[in-house]
C-alpha positions in Angstrom: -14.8 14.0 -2.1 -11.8 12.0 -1.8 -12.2 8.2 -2.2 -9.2 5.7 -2.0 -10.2 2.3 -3.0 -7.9 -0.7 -2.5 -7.6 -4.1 -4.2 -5.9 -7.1 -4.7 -5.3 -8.7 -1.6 -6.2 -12.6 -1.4 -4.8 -16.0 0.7 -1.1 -16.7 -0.6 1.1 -19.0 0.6 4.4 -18.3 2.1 6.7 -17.3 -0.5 4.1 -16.4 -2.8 3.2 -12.9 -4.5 0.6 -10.3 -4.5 -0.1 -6.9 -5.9 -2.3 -4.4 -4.7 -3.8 -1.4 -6.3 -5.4 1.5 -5.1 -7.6 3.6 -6.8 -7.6 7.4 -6.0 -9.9 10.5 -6.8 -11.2 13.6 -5.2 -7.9 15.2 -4.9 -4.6 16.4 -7.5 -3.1 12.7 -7.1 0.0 13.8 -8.9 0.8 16.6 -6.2 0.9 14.1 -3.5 3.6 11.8 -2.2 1.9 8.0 -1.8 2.1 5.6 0.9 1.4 2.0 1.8 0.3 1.3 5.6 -0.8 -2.0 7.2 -2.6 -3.2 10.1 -2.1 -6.6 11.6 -4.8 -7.3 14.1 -3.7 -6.0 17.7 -1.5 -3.9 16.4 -1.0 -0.2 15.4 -0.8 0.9 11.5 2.2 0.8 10.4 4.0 2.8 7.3 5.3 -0.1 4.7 6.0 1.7 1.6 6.1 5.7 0.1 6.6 7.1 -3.5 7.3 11.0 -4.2 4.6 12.6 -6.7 7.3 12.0 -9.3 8.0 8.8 -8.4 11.7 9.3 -8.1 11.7 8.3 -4.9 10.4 5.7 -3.2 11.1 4.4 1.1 10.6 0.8 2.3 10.1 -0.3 6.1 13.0 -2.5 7.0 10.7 -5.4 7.1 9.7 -5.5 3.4 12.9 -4.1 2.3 13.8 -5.8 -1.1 10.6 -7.8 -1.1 8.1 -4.8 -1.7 8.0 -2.8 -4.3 5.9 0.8 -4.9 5.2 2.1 -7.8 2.2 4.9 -9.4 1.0 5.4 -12.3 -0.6 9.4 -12.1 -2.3 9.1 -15.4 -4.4 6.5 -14.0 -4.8 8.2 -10.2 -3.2 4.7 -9.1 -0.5 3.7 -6.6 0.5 -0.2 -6.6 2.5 -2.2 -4.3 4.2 -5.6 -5.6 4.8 -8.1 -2.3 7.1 -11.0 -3.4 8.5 -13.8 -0.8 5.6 -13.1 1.2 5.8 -14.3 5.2 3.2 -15.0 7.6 4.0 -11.7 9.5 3.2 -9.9 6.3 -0.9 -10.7 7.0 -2.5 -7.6 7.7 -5.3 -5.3 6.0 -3.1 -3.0 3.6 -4.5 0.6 3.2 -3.3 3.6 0.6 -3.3 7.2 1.7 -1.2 10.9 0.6 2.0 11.5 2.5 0.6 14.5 4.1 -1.2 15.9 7.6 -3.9 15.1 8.4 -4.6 12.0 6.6 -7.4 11.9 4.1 -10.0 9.7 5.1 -9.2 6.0 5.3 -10.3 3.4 2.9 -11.6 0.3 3.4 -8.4 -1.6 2.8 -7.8 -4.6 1.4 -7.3 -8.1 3.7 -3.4 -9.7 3.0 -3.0 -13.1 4.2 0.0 -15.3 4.3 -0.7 -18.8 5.7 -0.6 -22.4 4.2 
């Protein structure tokens, strides 16, 4: 059964930093290309970050472009996402899933917000 479980996310400040972590299993996590989503409430989900199985390659959306970084570590089943210069528009529930169709199931997320 495949389980993603992610972690991290907390209150920061503007212009602080987080980093989330998702935990994988149920599935060859080293086959699968990675990605990041987010949901802000009202809106759709919305792709933020991906990473190739290798990790060679990795996309941003152009809203976290050079303040986001992915990264994975497939010894551990683990994908990562480092958020620096956070903004209030960055609040959202973050969520980990494989780059492929369909979707596995969903996690439960983990809550991101950016407020003083």
């Amino acid at each position: 059964q495949v389980q993603l479980v992610e972690s991290g996310g907390d209150l920061v400040q503007p212009g602080g930093s987080l980093r989330l972590s998702c935990a994988a299993s149920g599935f060859t996590f080293s086959s699968y290309a990675m990605t990041w989503y987010r949901q802000a409430p009202g809106k759709e989900r919305e792709l933020v970050a991906a990473i190739s199985s290798g990790a060679g390659s990795t996309n941003y959306a152009d809203s976290v472009k050079g303040r986001f970084t992915i990264s994975r570590d497939n010894a551990k089943n683990a994908v990562y996402l480092q958020m620096n210069s956070l903004k209030p528009e960055d609040t959202a529930v973050y969520y980990c899933n494989a780059a492929r169709v369909p979707k596995f199931d969903w996690g439960q997320g983990t809550q991101v917000t950016v407020s003083s």
